[in-house]
mmCIF file of the N, C-alpha and C atoms, coordinates in Angstrom:
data_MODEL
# 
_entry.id   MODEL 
# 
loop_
_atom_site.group_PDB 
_atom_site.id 
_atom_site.type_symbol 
_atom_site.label_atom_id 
_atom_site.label_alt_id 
_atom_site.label_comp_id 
_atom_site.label_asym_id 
_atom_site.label_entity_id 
_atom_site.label_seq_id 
_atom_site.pdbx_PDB_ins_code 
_atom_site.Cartn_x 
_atom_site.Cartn_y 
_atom_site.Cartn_z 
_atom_site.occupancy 
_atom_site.B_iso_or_equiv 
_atom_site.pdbx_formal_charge 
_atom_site.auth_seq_id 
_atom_site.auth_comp_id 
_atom_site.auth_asym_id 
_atom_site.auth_atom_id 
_atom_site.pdbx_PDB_model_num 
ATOM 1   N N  . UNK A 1 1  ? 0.819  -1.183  0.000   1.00 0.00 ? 1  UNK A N  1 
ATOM 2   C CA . UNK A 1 1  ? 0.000  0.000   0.000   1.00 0.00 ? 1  UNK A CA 1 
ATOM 3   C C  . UNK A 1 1  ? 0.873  1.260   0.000   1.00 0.00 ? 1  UNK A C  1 
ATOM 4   N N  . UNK A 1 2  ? 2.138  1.277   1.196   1.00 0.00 ? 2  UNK A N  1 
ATOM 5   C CA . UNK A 1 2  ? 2.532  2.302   0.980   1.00 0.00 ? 2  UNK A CA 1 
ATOM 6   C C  . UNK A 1 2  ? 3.185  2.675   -0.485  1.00 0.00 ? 2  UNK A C  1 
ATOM 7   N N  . UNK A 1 3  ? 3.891  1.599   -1.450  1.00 0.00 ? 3  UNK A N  1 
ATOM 8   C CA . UNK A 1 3  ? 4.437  1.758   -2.143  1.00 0.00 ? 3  UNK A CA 1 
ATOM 9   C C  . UNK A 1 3  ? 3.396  2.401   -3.511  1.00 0.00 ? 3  UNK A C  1 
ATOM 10  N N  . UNK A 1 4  ? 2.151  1.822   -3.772  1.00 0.00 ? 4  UNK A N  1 
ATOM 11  C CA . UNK A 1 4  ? 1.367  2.033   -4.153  1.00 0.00 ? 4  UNK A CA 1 
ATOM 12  C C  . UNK A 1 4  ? 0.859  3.317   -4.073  1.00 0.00 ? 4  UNK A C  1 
ATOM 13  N N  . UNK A 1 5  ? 0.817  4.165   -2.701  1.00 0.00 ? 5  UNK A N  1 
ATOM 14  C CA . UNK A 1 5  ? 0.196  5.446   -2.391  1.00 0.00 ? 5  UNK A CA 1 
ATOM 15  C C  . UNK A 1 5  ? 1.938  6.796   -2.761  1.00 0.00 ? 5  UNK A C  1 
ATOM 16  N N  . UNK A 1 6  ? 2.772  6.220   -3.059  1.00 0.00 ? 6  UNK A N  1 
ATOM 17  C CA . UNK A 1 6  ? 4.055  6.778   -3.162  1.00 0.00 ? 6  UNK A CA 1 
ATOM 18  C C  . UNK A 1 6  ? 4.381  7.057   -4.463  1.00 0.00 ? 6  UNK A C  1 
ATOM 19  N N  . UNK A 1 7  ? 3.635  6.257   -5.641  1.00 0.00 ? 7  UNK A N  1 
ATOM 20  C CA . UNK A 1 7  ? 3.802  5.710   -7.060  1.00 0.00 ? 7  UNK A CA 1 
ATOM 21  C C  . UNK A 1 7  ? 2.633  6.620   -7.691  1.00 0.00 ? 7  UNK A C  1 
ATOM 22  N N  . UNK A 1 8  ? 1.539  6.847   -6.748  1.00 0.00 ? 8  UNK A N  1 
ATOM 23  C CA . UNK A 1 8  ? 0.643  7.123   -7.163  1.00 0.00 ? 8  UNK A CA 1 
ATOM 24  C C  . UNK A 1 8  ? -0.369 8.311   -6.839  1.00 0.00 ? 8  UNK A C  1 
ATOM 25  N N  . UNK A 1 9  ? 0.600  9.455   -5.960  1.00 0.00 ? 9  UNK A N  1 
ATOM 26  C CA . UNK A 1 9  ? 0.158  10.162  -5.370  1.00 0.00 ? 9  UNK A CA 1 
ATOM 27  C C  . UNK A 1 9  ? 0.000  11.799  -5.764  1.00 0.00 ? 9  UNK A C  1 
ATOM 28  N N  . UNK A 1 10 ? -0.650 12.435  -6.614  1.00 0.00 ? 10 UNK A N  1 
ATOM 29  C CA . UNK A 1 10 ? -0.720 13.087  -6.847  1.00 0.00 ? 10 UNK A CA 1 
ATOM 30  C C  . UNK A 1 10 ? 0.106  14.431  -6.173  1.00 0.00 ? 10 UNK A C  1 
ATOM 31  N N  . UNK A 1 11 ? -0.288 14.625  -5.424  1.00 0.00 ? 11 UNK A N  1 
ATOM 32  C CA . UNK A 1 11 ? 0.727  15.632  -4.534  1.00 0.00 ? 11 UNK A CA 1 
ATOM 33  C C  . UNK A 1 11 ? 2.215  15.639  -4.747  1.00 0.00 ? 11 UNK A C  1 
ATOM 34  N N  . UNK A 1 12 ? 2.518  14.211  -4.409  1.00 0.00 ? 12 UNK A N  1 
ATOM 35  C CA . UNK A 1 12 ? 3.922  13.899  -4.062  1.00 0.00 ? 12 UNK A CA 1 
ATOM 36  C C  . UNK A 1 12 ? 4.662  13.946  -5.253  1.00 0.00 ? 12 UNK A C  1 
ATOM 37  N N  . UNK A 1 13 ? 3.980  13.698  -6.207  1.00 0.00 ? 13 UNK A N  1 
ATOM 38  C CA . UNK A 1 13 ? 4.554  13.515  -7.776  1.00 0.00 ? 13 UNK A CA 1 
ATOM 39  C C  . UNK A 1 13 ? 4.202  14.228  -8.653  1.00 0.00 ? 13 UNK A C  1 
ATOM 40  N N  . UNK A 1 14 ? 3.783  15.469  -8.291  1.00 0.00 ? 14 UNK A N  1 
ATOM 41  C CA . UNK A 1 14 ? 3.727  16.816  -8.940  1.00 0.00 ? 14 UNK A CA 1 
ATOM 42  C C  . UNK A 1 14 ? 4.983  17.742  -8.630  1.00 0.00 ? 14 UNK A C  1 
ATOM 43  N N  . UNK A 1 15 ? 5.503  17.713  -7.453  1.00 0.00 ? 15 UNK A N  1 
ATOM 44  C CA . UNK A 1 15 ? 6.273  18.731  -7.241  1.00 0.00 ? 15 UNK A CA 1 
ATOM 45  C C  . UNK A 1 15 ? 7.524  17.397  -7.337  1.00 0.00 ? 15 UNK A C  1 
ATOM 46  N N  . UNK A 1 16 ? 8.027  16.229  -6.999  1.00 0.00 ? 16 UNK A N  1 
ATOM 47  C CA . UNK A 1 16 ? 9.231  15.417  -7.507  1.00 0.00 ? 16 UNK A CA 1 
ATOM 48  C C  . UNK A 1 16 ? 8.643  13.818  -7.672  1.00 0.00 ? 16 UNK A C  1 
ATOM 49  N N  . UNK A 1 17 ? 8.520  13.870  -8.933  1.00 0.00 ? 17 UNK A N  1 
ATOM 50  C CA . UNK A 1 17 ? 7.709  12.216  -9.352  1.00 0.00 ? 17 UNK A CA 1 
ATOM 51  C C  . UNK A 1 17 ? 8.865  11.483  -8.803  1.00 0.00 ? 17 UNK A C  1 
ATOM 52  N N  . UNK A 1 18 ? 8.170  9.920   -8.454  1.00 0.00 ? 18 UNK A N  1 
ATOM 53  C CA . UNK A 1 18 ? 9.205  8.720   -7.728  1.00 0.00 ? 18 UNK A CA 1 
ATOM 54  C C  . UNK A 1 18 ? 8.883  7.839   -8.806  1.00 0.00 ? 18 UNK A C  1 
ATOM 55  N N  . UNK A 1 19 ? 10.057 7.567   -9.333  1.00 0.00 ? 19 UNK A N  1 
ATOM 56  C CA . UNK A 1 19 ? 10.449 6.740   -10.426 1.00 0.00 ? 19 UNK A CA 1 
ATOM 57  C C  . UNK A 1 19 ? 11.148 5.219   -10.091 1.00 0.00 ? 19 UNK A C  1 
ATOM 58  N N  . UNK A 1 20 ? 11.519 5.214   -8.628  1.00 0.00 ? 20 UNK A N  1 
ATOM 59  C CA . UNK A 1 20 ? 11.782 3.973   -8.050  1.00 0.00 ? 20 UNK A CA 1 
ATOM 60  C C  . UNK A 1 20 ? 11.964 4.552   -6.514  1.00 0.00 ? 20 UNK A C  1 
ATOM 61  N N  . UNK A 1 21 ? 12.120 3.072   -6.074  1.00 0.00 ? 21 UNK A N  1 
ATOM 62  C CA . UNK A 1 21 ? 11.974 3.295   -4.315  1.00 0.00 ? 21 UNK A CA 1 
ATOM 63  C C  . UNK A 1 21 ? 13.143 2.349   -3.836  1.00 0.00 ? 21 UNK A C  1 
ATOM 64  N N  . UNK A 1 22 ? 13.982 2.772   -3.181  1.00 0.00 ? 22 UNK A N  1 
ATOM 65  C CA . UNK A 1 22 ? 14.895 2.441   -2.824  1.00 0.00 ? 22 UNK A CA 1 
ATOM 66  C C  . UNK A 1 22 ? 15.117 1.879   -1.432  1.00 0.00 ? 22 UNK A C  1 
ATOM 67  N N  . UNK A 1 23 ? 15.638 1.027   -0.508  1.00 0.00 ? 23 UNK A N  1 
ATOM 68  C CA . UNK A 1 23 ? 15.319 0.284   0.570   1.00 0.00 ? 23 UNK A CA 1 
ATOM 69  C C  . UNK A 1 23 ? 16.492 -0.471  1.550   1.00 0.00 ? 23 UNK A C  1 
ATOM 70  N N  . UNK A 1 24 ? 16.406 -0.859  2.390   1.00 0.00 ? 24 UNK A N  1 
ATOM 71  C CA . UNK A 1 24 ? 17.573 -2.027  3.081   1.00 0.00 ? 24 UNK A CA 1 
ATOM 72  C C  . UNK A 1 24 ? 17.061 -2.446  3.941   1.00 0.00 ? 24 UNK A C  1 
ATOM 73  N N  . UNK A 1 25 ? 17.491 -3.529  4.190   1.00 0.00 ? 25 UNK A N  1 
ATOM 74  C CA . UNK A 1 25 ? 17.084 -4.674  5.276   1.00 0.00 ? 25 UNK A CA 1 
ATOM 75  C C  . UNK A 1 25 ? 18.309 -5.539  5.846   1.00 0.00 ? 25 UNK A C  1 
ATOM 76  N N  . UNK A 1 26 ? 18.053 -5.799  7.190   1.00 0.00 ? 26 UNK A N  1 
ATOM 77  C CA . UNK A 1 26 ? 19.625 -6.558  7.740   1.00 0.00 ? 26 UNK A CA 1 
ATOM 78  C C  . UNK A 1 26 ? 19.494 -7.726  6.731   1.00 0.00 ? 26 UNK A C  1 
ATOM 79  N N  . UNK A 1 27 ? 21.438 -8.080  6.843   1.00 0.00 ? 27 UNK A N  1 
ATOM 80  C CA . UNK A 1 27 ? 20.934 -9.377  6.012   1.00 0.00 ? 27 UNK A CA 1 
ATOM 81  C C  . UNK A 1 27 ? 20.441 -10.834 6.605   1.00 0.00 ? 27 UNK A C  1 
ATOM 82  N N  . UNK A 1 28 ? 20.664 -10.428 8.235   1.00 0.00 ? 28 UNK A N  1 
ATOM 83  C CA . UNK A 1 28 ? 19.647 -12.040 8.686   1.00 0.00 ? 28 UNK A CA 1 
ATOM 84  C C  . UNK A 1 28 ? 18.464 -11.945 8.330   1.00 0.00 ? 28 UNK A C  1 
ATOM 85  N N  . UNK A 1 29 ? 17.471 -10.508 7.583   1.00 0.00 ? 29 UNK A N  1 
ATOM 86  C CA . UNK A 1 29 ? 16.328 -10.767 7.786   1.00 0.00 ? 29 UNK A CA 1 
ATOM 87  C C  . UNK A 1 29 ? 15.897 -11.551 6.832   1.00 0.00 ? 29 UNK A C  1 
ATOM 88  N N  . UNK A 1 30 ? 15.741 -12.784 6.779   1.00 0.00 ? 30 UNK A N  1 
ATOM 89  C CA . UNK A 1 30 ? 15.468 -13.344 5.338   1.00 0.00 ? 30 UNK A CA 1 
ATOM 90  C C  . UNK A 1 30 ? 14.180 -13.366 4.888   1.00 0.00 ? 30 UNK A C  1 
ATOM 91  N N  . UNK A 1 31 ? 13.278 -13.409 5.965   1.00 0.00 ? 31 UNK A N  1 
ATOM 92  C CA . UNK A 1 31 ? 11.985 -13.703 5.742   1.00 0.00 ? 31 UNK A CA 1 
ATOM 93  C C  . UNK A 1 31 ? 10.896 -11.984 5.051   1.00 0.00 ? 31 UNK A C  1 
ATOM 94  N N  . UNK A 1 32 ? 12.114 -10.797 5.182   1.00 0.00 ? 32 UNK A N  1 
ATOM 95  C CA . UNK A 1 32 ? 11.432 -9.948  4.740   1.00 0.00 ? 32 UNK A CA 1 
ATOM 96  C C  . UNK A 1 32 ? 12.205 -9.643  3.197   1.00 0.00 ? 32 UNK A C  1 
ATOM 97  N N  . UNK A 1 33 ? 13.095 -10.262 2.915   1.00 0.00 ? 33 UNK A N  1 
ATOM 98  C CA . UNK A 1 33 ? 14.079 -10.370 1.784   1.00 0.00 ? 33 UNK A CA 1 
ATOM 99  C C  . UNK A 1 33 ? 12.784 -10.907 0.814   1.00 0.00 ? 33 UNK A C  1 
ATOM 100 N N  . UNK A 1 34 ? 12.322 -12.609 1.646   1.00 0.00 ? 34 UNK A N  1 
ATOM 101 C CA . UNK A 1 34 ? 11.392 -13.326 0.520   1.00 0.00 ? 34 UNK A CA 1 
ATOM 102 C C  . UNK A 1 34 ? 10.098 -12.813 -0.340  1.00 0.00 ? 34 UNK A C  1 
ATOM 103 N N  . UNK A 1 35 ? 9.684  -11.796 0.904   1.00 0.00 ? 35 UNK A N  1 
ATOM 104 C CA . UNK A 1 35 ? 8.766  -11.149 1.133   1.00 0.00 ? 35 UNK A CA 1 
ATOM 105 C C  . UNK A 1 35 ? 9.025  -10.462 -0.229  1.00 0.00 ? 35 UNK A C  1 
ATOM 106 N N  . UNK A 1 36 ? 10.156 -9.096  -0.192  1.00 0.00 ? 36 UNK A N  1 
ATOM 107 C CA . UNK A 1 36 ? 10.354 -7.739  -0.920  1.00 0.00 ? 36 UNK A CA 1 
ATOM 108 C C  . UNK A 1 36 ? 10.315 -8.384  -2.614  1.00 0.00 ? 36 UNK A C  1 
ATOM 109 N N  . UNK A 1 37 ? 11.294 -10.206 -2.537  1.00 0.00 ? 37 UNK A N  1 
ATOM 110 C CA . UNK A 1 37 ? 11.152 -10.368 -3.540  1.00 0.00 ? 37 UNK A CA 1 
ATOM 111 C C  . UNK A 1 37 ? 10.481 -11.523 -4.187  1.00 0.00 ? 37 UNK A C  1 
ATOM 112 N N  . UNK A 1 38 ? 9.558  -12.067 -3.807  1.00 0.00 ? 38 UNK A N  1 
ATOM 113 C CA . UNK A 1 38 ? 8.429  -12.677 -4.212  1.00 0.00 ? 38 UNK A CA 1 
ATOM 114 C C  . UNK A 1 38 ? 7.237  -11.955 -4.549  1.00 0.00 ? 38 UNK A C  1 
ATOM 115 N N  . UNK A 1 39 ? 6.845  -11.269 -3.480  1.00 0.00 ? 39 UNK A N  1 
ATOM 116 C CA . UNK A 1 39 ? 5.585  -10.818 -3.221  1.00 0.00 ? 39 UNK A CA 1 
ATOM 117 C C  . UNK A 1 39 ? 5.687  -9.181  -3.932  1.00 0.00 ? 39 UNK A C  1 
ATOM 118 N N  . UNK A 1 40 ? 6.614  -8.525  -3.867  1.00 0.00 ? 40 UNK A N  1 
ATOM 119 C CA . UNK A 1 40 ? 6.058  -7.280  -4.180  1.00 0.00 ? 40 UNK A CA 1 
ATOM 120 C C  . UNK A 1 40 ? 7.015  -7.138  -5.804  1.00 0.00 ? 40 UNK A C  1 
ATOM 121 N N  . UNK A 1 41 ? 8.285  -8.076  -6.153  1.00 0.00 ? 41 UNK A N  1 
ATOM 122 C CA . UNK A 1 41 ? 8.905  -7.618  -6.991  1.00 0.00 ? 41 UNK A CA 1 
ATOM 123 C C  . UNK A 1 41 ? 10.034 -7.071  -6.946  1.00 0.00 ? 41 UNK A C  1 
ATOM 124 N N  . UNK A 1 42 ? 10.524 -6.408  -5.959  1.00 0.00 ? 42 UNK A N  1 
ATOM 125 C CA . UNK A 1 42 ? 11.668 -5.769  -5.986  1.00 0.00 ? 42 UNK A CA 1 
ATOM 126 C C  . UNK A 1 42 ? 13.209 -6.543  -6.605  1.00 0.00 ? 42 UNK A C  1 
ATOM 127 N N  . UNK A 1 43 ? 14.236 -5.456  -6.525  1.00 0.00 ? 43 UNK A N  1 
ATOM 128 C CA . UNK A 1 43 ? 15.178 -6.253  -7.249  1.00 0.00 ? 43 UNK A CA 1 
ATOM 129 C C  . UNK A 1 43 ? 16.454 -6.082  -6.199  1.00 0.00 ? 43 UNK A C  1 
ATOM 130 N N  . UNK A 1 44 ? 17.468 -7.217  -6.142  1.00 0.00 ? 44 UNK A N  1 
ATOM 131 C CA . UNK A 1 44 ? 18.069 -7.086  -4.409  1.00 0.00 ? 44 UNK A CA 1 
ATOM 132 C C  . UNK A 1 44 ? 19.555 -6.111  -5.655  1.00 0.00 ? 44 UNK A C  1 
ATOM 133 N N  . UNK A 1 45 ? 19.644 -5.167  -5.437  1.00 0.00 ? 45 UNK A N  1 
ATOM 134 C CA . UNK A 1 45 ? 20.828 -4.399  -6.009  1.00 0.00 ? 45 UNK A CA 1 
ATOM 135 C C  . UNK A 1 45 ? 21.954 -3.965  -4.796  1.00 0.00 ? 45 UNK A C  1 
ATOM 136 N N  . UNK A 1 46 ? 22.459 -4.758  -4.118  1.00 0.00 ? 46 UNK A N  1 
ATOM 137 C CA . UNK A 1 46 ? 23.535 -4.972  -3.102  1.00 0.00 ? 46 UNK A CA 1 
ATOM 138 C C  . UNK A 1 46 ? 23.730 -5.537  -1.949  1.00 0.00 ? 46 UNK A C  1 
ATOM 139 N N  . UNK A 1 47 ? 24.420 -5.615  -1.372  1.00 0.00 ? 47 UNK A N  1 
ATOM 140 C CA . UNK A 1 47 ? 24.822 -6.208  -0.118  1.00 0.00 ? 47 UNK A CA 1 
ATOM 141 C C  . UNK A 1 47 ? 26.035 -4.996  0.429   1.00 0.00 ? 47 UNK A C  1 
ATOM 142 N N  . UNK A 1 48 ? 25.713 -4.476  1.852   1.00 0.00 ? 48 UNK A N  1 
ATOM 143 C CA . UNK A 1 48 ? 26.871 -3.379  1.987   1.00 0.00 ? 48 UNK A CA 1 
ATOM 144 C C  . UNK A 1 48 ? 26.684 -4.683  3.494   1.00 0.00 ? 48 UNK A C  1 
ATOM 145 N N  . UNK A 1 49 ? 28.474 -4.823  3.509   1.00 0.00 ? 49 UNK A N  1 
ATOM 146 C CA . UNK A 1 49 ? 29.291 -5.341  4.452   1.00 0.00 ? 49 UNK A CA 1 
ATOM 147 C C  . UNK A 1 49 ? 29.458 -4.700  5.882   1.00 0.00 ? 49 UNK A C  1 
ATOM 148 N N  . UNK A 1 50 ? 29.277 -4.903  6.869   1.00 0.00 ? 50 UNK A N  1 
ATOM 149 C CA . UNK A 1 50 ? 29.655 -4.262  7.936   1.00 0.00 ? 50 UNK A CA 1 
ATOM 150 C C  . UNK A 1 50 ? 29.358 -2.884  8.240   1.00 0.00 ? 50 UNK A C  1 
ATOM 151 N N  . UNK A 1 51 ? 28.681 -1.899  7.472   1.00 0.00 ? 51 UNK A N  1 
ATOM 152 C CA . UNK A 1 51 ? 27.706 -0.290  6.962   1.00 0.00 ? 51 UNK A CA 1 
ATOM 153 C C  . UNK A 1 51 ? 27.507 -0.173  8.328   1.00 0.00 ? 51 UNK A C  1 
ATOM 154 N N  . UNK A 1 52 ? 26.779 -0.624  9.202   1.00 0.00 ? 52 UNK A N  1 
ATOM 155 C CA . UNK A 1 52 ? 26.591 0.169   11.075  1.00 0.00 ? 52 UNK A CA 1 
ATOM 156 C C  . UNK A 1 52 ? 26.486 -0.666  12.146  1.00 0.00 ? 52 UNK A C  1 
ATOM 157 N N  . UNK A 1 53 ? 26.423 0.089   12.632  1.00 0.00 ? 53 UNK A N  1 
ATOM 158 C CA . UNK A 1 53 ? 26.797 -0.156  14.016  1.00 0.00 ? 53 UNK A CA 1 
ATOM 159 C C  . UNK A 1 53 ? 25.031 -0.764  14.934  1.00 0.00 ? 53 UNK A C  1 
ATOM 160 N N  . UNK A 1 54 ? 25.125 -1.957  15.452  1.00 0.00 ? 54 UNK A N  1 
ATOM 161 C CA . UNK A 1 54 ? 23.969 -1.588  16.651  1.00 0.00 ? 54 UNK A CA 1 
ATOM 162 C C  . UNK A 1 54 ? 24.079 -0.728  17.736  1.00 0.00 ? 54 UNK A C  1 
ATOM 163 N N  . UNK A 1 55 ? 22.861 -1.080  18.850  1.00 0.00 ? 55 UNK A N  1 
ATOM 164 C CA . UNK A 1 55 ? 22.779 -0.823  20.060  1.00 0.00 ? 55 UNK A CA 1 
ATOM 165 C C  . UNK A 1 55 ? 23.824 -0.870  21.143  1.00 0.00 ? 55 UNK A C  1 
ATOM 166 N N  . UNK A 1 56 ? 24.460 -2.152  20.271  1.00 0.00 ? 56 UNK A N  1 
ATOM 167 C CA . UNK A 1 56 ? 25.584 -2.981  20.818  1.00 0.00 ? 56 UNK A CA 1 
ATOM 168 C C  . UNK A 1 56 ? 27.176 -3.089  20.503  1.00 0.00 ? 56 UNK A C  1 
ATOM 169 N N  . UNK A 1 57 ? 27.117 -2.056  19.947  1.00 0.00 ? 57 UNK A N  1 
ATOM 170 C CA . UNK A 1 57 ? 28.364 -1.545  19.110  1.00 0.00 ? 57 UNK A CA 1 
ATOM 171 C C  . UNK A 1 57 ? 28.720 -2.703  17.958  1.00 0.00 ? 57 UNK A C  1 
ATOM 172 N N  . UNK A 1 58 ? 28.143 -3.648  17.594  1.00 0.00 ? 58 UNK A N  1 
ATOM 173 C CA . UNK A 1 58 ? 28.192 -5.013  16.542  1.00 0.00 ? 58 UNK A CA 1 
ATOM 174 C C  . UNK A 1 58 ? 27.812 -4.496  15.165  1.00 0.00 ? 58 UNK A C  1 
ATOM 175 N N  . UNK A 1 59 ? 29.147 -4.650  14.283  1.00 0.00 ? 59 UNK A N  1 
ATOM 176 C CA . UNK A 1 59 ? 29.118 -4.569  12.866  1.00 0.00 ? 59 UNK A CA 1 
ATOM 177 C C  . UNK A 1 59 ? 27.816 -5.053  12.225  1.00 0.00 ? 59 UNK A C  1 
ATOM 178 N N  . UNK A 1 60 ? 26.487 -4.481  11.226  1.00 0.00 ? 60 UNK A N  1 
ATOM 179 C CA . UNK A 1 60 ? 25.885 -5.422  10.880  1.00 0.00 ? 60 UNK A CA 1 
ATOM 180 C C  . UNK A 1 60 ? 26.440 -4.558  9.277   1.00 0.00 ? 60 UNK A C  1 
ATOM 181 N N  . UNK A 1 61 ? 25.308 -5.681  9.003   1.00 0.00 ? 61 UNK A N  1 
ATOM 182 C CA . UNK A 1 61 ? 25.225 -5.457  6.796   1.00 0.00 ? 61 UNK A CA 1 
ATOM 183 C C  . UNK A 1 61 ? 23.837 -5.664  6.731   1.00 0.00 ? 61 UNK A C  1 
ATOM 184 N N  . UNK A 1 62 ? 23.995 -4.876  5.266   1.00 0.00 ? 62 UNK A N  1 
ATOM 185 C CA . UNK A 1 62 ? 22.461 -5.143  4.876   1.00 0.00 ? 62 UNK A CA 1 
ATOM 186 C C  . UNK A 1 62 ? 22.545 -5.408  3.685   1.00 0.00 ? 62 UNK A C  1 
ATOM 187 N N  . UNK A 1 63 ? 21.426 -5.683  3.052   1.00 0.00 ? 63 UNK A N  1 
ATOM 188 C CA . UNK A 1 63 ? 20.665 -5.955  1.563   1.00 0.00 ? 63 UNK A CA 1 
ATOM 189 C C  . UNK A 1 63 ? 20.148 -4.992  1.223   1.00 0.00 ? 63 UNK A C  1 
ATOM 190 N N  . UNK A 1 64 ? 20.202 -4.266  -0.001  1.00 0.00 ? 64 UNK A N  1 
ATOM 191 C CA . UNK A 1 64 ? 19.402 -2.808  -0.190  1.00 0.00 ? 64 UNK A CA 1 
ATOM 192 C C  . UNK A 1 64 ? 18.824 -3.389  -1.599  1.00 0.00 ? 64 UNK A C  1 
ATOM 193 N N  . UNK A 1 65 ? 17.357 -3.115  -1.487  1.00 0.00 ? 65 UNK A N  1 
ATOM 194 C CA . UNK A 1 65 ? 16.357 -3.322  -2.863  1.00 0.00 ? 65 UNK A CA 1 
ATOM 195 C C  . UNK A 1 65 ? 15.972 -1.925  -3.613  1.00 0.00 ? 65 UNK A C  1 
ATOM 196 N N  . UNK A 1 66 ? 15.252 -2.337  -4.267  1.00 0.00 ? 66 UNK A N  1 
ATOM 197 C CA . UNK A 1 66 ? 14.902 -1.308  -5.134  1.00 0.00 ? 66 UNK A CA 1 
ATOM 198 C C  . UNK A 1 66 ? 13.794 -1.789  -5.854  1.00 0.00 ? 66 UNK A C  1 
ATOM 199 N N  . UNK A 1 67 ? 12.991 -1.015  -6.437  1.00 0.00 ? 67 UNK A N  1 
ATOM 200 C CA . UNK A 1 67 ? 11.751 -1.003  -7.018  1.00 0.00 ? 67 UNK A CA 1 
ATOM 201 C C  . UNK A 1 67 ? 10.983 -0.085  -8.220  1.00 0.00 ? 67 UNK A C  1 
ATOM 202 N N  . UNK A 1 68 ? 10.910 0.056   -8.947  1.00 0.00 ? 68 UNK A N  1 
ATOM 203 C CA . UNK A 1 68 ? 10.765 0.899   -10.463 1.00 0.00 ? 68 UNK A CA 1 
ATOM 204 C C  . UNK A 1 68 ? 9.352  1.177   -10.153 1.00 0.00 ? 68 UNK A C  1 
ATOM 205 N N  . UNK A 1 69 ? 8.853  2.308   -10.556 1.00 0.00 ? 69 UNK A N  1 
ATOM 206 C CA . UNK A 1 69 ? 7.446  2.356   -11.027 1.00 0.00 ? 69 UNK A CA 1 
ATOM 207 C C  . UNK A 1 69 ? 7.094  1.272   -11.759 1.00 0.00 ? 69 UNK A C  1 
ATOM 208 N N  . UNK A 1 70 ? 7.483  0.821   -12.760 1.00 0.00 ? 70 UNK A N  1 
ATOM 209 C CA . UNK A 1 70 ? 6.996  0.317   -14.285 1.00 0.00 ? 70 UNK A CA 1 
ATOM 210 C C  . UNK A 1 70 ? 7.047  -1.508  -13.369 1.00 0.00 ? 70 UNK A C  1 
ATOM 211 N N  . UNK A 1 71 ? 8.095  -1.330  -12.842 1.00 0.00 ? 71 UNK A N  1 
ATOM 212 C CA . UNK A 1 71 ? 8.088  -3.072  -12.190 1.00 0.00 ? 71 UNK A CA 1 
ATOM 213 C C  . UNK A 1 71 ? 6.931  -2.971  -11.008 1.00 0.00 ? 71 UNK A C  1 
ATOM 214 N N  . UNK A 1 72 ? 7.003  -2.028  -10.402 1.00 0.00 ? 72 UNK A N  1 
ATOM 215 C CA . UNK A 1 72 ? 5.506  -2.090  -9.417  1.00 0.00 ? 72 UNK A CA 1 
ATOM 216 C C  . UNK A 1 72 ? 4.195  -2.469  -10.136 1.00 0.00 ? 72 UNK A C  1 
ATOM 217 N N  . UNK A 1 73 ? 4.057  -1.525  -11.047 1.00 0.00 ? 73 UNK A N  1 
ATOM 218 C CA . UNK A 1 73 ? 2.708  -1.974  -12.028 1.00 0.00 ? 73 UNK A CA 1 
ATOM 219 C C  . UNK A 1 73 ? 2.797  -2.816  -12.747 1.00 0.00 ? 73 UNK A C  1 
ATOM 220 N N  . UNK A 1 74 ? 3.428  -3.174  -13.285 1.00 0.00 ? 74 UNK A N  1 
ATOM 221 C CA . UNK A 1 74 ? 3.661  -4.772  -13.701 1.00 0.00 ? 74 UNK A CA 1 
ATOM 222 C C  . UNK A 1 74 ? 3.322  -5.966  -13.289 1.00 0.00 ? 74 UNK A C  1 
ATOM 223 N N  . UNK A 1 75 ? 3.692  -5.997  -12.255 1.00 0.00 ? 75 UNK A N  1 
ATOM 224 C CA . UNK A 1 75 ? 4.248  -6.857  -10.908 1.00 0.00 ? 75 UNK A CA 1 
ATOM 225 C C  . UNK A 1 75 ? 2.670  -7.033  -10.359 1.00 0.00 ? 75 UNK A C  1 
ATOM 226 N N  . UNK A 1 76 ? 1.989  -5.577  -10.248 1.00 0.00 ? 76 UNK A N  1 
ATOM 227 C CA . UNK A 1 76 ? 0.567  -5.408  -9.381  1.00 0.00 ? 76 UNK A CA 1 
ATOM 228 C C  . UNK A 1 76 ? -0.523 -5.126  -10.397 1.00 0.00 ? 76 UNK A C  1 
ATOM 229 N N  . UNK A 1 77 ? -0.121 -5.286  -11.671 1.00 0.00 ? 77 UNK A N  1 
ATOM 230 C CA . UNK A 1 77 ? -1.353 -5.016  -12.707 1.00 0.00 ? 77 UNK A CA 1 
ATOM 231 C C  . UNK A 1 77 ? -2.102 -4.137  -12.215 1.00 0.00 ? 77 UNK A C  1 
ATOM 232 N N  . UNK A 1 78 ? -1.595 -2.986  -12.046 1.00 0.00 ? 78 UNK A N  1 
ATOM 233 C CA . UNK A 1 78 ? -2.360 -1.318  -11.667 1.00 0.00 ? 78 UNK A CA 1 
ATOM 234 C C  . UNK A 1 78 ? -1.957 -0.562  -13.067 1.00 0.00 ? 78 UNK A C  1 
ATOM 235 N N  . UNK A 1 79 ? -3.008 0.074   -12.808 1.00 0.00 ? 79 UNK A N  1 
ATOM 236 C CA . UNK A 1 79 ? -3.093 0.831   -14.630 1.00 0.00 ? 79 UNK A CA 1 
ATOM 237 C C  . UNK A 1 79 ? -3.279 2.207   -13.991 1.00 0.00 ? 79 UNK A C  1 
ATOM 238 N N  . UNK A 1 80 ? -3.005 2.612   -12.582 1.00 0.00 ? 80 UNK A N  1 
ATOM 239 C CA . UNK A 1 80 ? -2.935 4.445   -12.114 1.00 0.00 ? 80 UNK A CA 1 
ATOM 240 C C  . UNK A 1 80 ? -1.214 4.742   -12.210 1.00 0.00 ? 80 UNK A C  1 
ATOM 241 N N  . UNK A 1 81 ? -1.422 5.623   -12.718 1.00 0.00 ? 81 UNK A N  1 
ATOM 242 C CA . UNK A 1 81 ? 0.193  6.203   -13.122 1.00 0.00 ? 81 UNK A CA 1 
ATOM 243 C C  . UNK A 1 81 ? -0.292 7.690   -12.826 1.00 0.00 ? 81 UNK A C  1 
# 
């Protein structure tokens, strides 16, 4: 939905249209990885190594996705542009 209301929002994409949506997730999270790329489409465009710090001062990494207008509607057979 949110991605949908972001793609498709008059307001928001009058004054700077979103042409893709950009993202990260730790990389233990796998189950929201399957999620980003089964279910909604996205495309996994990296892995950054060791990028921050926790709570706990512990190196993590993430997975950063990405998402196109044109692959959202595709993907969701929506015809609002």
């Amino acid at each position: 939905m949110l991605f949908e209301f972001l793609f498709t929002n008059e307001t928001i994409n009058s004054k700077n249209p979103i042409n893709r949506i950009v993202w990260d997730t730790m990389v233990e999270n796998k189950r929201a990885q399957h999620v980003y790329e089964t279910k909604i489409g996205a495309k996994k465009i990296g892995i950054h190594e060791n990028i921050w710090k926790d709570q706990l001062g512990n190196l993590r990494s993430s997975v950063e996705y990405e998402i196109t207008r044109e692959d959202f509607f595709n993907k969701h057979e929506l015809t609002i542009k």
